[in-house]
Every structure is written in C-alpha cells, then in structure tokens.
N, C-alpha and C positions, 0 to 999 in steps of 0.2 A: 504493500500500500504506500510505501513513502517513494518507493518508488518513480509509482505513478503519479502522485501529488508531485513529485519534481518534474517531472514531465510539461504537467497540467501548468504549474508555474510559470515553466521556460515559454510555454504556449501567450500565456497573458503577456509577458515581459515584452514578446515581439510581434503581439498582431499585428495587423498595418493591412489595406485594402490595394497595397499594388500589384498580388498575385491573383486577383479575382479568376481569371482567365485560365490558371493552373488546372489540369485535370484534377477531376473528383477521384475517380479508378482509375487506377494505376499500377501493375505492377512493379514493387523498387525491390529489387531483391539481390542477395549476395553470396558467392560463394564465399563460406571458411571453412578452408582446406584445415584435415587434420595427418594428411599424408604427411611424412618425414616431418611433422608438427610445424611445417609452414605458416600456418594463421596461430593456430593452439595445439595442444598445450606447451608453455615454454620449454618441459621436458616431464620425463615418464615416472610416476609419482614410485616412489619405495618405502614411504610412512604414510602416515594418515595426515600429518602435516601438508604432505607435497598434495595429498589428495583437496583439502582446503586449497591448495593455494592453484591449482589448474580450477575450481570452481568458481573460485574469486573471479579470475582472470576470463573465466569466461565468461561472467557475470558482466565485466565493466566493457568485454567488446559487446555483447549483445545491448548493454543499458545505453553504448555510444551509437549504434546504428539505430535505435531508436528515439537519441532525441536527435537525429538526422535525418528521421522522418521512413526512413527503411519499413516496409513492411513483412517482405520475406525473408530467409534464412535459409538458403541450403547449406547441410549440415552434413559434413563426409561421414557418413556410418560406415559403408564399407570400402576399405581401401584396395589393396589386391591380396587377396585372398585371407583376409583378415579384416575386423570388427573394432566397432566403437560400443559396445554392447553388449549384454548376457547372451551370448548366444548358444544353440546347444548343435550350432551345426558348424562354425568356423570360431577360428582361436581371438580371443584382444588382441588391438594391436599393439606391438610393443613400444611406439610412438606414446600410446596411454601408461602402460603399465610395465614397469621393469622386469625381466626374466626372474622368477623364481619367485615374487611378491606374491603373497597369497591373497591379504585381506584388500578388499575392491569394493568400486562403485559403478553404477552404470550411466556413463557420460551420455548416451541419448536420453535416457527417462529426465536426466536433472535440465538439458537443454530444452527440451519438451517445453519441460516446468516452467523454467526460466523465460523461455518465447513466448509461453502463454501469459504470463503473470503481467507481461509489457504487450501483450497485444500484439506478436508478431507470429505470424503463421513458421512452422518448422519442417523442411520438408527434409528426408532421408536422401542423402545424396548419393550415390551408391554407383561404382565402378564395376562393371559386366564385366568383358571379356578378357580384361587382360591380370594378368596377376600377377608380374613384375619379372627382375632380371632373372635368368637362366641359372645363373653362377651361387644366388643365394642360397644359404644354406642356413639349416637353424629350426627350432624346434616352432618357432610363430611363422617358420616360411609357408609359402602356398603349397610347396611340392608333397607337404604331408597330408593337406586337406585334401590334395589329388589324388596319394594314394590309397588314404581311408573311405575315399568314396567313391573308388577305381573310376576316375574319370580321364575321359581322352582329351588329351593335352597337347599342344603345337608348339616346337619353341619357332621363331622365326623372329633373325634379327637381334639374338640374342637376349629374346623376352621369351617368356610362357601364357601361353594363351588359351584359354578353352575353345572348344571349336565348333562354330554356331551352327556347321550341320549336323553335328550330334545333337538326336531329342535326349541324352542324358544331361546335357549343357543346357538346354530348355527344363528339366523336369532341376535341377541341383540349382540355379538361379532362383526359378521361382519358389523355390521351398524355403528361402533364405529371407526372397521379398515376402512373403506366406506370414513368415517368421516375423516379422518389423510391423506389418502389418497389424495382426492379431494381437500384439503385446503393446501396440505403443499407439499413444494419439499422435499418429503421424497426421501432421496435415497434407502432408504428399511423400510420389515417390519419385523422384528426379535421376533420371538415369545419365552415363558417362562413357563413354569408349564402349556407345553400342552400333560396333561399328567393326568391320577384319580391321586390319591394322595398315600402313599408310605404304602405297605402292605396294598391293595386296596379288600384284599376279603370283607371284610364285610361292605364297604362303601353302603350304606342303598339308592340303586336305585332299590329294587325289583319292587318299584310301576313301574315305567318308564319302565324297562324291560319289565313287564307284558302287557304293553302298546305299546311297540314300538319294540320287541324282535321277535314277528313273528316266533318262533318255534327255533331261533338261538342259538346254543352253548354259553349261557353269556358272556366267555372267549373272542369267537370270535364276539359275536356284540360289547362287550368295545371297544374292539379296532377296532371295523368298524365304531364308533362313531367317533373316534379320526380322522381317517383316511377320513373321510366324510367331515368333518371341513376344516380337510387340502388342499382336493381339493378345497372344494367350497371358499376360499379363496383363492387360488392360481389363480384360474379362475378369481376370479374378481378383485383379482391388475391389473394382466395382462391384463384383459381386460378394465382399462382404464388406466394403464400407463406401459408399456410393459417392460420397464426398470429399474421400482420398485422391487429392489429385493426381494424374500420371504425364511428368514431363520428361524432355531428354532436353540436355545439352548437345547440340548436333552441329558438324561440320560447318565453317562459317560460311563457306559459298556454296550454293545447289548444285549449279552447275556450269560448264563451264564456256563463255560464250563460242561463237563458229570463229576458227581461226585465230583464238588466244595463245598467246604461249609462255606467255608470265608464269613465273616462276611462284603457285601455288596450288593447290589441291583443294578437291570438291567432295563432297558426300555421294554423288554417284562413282568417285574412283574410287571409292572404300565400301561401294555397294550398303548404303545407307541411304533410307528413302522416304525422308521424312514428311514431302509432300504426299506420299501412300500413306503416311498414317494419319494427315489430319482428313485425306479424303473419306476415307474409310471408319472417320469417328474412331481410333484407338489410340489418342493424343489430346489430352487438355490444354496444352500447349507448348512450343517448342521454344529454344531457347537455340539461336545458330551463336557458334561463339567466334564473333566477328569482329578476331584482333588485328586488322589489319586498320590503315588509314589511308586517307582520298579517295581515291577512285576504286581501291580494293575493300572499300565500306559504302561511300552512298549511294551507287544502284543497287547494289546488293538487299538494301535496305525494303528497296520498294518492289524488288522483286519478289525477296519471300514473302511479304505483304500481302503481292500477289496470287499467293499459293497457300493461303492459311484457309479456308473453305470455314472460313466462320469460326475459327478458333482461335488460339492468341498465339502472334509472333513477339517474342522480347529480344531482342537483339543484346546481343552480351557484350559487354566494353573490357576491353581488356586494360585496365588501366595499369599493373604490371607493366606495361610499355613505357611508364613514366620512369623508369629505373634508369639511373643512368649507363647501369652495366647491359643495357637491353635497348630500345628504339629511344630513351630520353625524350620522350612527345612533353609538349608540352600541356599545362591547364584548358587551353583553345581547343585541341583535337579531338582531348577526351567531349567539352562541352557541344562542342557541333556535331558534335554523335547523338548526345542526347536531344538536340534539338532537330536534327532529322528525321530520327525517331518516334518525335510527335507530329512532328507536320506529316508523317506518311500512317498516324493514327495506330503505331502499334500498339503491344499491352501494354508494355512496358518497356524498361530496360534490367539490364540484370547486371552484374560488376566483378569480373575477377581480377584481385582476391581481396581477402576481408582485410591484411595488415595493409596493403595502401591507402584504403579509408579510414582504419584506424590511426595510423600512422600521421593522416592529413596530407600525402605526400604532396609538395607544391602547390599546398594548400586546395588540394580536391577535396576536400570533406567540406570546407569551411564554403567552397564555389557552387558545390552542390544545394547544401544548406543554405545559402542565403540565396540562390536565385533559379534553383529547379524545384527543390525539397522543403519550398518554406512552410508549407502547410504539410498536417497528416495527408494519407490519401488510404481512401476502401480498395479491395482488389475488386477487379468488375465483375460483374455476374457471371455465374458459369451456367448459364439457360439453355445450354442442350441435356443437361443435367437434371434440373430442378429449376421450374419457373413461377413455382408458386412464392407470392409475397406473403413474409410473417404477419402478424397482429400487430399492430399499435401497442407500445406501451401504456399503462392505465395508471391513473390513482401516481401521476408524481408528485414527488410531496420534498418540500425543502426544509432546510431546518440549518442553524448555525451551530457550532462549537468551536470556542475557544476564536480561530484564526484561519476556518475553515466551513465551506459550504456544505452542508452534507445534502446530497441527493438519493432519493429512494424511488422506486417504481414496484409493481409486481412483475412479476416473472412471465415473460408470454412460455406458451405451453410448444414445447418442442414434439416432435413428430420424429418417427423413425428411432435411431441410439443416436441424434445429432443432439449438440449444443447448441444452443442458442445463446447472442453475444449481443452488443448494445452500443450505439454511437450518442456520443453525445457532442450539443449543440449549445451554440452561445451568442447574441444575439442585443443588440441594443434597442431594437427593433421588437414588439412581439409578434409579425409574423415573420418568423425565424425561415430565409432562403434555405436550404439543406442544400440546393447546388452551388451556391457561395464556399469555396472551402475553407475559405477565413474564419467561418462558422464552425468549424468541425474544432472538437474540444479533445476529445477522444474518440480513439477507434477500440471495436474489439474486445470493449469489458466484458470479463467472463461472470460476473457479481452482478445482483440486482442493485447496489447501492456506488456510490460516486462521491468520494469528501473533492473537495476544490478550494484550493487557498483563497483567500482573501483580500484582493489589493485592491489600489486607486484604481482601475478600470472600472470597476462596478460601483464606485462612489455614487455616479447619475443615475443609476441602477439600468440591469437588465434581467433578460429572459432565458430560461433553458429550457430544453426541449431532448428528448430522445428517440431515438429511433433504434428497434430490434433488425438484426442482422444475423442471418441461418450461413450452417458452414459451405454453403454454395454460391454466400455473398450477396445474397438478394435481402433486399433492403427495404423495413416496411415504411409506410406513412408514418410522421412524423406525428409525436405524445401532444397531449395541449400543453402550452407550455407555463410555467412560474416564472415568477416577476422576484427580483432581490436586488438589496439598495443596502451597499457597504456602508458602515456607523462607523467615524475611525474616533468619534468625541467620547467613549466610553471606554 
C-alpha cells in the first residue's frame, strides 16, 4: 500500500494537461533478462540474506518501471534448459541459486506478487528451442534435462537445440508451459527463439524429416513445425485460462524485400511465420524485435502493421544499442521509434532490456517519462477474447485519515476464475472525461479500496470516479463520482 500511495503522489506532483493526446491503451512493456543475470539478480543467493537482497533489488526495478508509467513485464522464467521457479520438470537456474544451496524461494511466484501489488501485468518469458552452448557441462546444464527425458537434440553451431520436428519437443515444451500455467497467475506467456536457429539450411534434422516429413517440401514442413507448436499451445492456455495471454518475441523483419541484399535476416529464413499465426487466431500479439535503425526500422514498422489481422503489433526497441561498446544510438533514435510506432497505431512498444531503463542510460528513462510515458496507460482490449463490459462500480464512498483520501466501492462480481481490477479517476471537473489520460489516477487495483494523499491540488476541490476493468482489459462505465475539498487550516 505505501507503495502505491507513492505512486499516486508522484501522479498529483506532475499533472499538467499537455499530454491530452497521449494514448489511453497502450502497450509499454519490458524485457528483464535473468539469463547470465543480465537485468537481475546481481548474483546467485547462498544465504537467506542474499535471498532478501535479489528481492529487494527486484522490488526497486519493478517499483522504477512503474513510476515510469510501464505497464508490462516480461519476466525470463525459462532460460535454456533451466528455470526461475519450482519446477518438477527442469532444474533452477544457477544465475538464481548457487550449486549445492539447498534452502530457496521461488522468484516467479514473488515477481507475480510484486507486478500485481503495482498494477503491472507479469508475463512468463520463456526461451523454446535453444538450450545453450554444446561445451557446457554441469549438473544445472540442459544436457541432463535431455537425457532424463531422452529427448532429440541438435547441436549446430556449437549450441544445443531441441528439434521442432520432433512431436516429443512439442509434447516436453508444452508440459513445462502446462506447468507455469496451472501454478502461477501468469498474466501471459511470451515466447523466445521460436524459431531453427539463424542460417538454418544445414541444421542436421535430415533424420526427423525423413521420419516425420511425409513427402513435404523441407522448407514448408520447418515451418509447419513451428506453426504446429504454436497452435497447440495457444489451444491449451486458453483452454485452461482464457485470459492468459500468448505472445512471441519474433524476428524483426518478415521478410525480405525483391532484390535486397543488406546484410540482415528475416523470420521466413528461420522458417518462423508469425503472420500465420495472427491469421489463424493463435497469437494475442506479437512483438518483432526491431533493433535495427533508419530505414532497417521504419517500413518495417508499417508493414507488420500490415499483417496483424486485428491483433496487436509492438514493435521492440532495442535500446541496448545505446551502449557505447554496441551501435552508441543516441536518445533521438530510440524516440523516433516510439513515435512511428504510434503514428502507424500499433499496440504498443516493448524495450530490450530492463538495466538500460533502469540505468537511465543517456537519460532514456527520464525522455521517456517526461514526454511518451507521462501518464499511466490501460492495455487495450483483447475483444477476440472476451467483449463483454464489466458492471459499474457502486456505493463509492470517501472518507479522510490522517493525510490521506480513503476511497471505497463494492466489488463488481467476476465471472469465470478471473479477477476483477479497478481504475481510478481524478477530475476537477464532475463529469470526469475517462478518455483524458490526465484523469487516470490509477490502473489495475486489485482491492476494492484506494487511500490517496492529500495535497494543494485538491484545495479547490475535486471529483473521483472508478471504473472496473476484467483480465481481458475491457473497461466498464465509469462509478458516479465524489466530490472532496482539501482543509490544510486544521
């Protein structure tokens, strides 16, 4: 709760009416990598002390992307062939937990926690096919999890791969997502290197082909592999939690124009086809990770646009490129990425990785926040899903303590095992705009009740209001609203 009362604070300290314009829905989401503990944790706990001090640290990245207005979080659960999680089918990674430590926690259930408690959706971020270098060796490597579950493996290139025309790499995958699923409020499942691997002709599945190929163009069964995967996972989140999202991070260009020869690679030369999967409805939306810049980013932009069949494009910023040991882009690059990416109406945008906004690097957190991210933003409705609008909140009721606003409603009555969540509104005005995002106080309360500090803003007094919000994002009509007029003479 004090949390979010500092939240709600920062909110009042900077309203201001010059982002009127700013989208309401939005996706703003982030990768934080836990591979080679890239984003978190600093290092792999061996007391219970270290254990505090990785939850600390992931407290103050997740409490920093949310007063920066972030709404998502993909959160690396599985790295290659190894877990962020209790899991009873792949080992911890050792990124989290030291070799031989015994006593543990489970780092997705507390980020969960921790997303929800701020209001930020937590999706499972999860790497498929590849399981890392050939050479490792070691009691958390992948090669044990492949032998204990005799599964067919590919090295090419000096990695290990599972190999997507095996249905045993289809059945050992999704038993995993099965797994994340069933235990955990995930609010999605974001998938990673679902894809062969880069300059893919001579990755050495002639035996599998010859086996499960049936007379098929090689070209087109890879990618009926890939494509097969995809539904049968999409089929069964939804089939036991309907409002568990299913995204991928996917190749940043489709394909590749007649006569190019620029030096990059597409999602059809890795037989990845992510335009089949939003055709075909097995994609809530995709996420092309489009770290290139000029002309190797903004048609790109308008073309997957193109190709989204009513589902959501986010285009990924690779802001990693601000590294001086890497493209050194500067603040300009990254911003006219975001700004292409609304004029062509995507969902969103999405940010790899989470230490360069934490970080602030060349002050991108501080550019973001003050002139893309200055208000919250809802994520948009997901209405091929679920288009019915919640109930109105009832019976809101105000009340002060101390140095703070307390807000109450009843509870609207949820349907299905969904939650039901609440936005709240703020207003000088009592017919309170809700498409004004200046208005927006909060997103995402999971509690029927709302404390709100106290300051000079509400001296002349104003109005609050709420609106119920279901995990599909649809947003009901707006509560009647209360009137309140700050006393600072007492």
């Amino acid at each position: 709760m004090k949390q979010i009362l500092f939240f709600i604070s920062l909110f009042f300290l900077s309203i201001t009416k010059i982002s009127a314009l700013m989208p309401k829905n939005e996706i703003r989401a982030v990768w934080l990598t836990t591979n080679y503990a890239l984003d978190w944790p600093t290092k792999p706990f061996t007391t219970l002390e270290d254990i505090d001090k990785q939850k600390e640290e992931l407290v103050n990245i997740l409490c920093c992307l949310k007063k920066t207005n972030f709404n998502i979080v993909f959160f690396q659960t599985r790295l290659r062939g190894n877990v962020v999680y209790d899991s009873k089918v792949e080992p911890l990674s050792p990124f989290i937990r030291n070799k031989g430590y015994k006593v543990t926690y489970d780092p997705l259930a507390f980020a969960i926690e921790e997303c929800h408690k701020l209001g930020l959706e937590c999706h499972a971020w999860f790497v498929t096919y590849l399981l890392g270098a050939a050479e490792v060796k070691g009691e958390d490597n992948c090669s044990l999890v492949v032998k204990c579950n005799q599964l067919q493996t590919r090295i090419y290139k000096g990695e290990i791969y599972l190999d997507p025309g095996d249905l045993e790499t289809d059945r050992y995958l999704l038993s995993i997502v099965e797994e994340i699923v069933d235990k955990y409020d995930v609010d999605g499942i974001h998938m990673d290197y679902i894809r062969y691997p880069e300059k893919p002709t001579e990755f050495p599945d002639d035996i599998t082909y010859k086996y499960y190929g049936k007379g098929k163009n090689k070209t087109e069964w890879r990618k009926d592999n890939i494509n097969r995967f995809v539904s049968r996972l999409y089929d069964m989140v939804k089939g036991k939690k309907p409002w568990v999202q299913v995204s991928s991070a996917v190749v940043g260009i489709y394909t590749r124009k007649l006569g190019d020869n620029k030096k990059y690679w597409t999602a059809n030369e890795v037989y990845q086809d992510p335009e089949q999967w939003l055709r075909m409805g097995k994609h809530d939306f995709i996420v092309p990770m489009m770290y290139y810049s000029g002309n190797l980013f903004f048609p790109f932009v308008q073309d997957w646009q193109a190709r989204s069949y009513g589902r959501f494009v986010v285009p990924g910023i690779g802001i990693y490129r601000m590294d001086e040991k890497d493209s050194n882009w500067d603040v300009q690059t990254v911003t006219e990425q975001i700004k292409s990416s609304r004029q062509h109406n995507t969902g969103g945008n999405a940010f790899f990785r989470a230490n360069y906004l934490i970080g602030n690097k060349k002050g991108i957190r501080d550019e973001i926040k003050n002139n893309f991210y200055v208000y919250p933003a809802l994520l948009p409705p997901l209405t091929w899903l679920k288009r019915t609008i919640p109930a109105s909140p009832k019976h809101l009721q105000l009340t002060t303590l101390n140095d703070s606003v307390s807000l109450s409603w009843e509870s609207v009555e949820c349907f299905e095992k969904e939650n039901m969540f609440y936005n709240v509104y703020y207003s000088k005005s009592k017919y309170i705009d809700i498409y004004d995002v200046s208005n927006l106080v909060a997103t995402r309360v999971s509690s029927n009740t709302l404390s709100i500090p106290i300051d000079t803003s509400q001296i002349d007094g104003c109005y609050y209001a709420v609106t119920s919000y279901d995990r599909y994002h649809n947003e009901s009509e707006i509560s009647e609203p209360v009137y309140f007029k700050a006393n600072f003479e007492n």
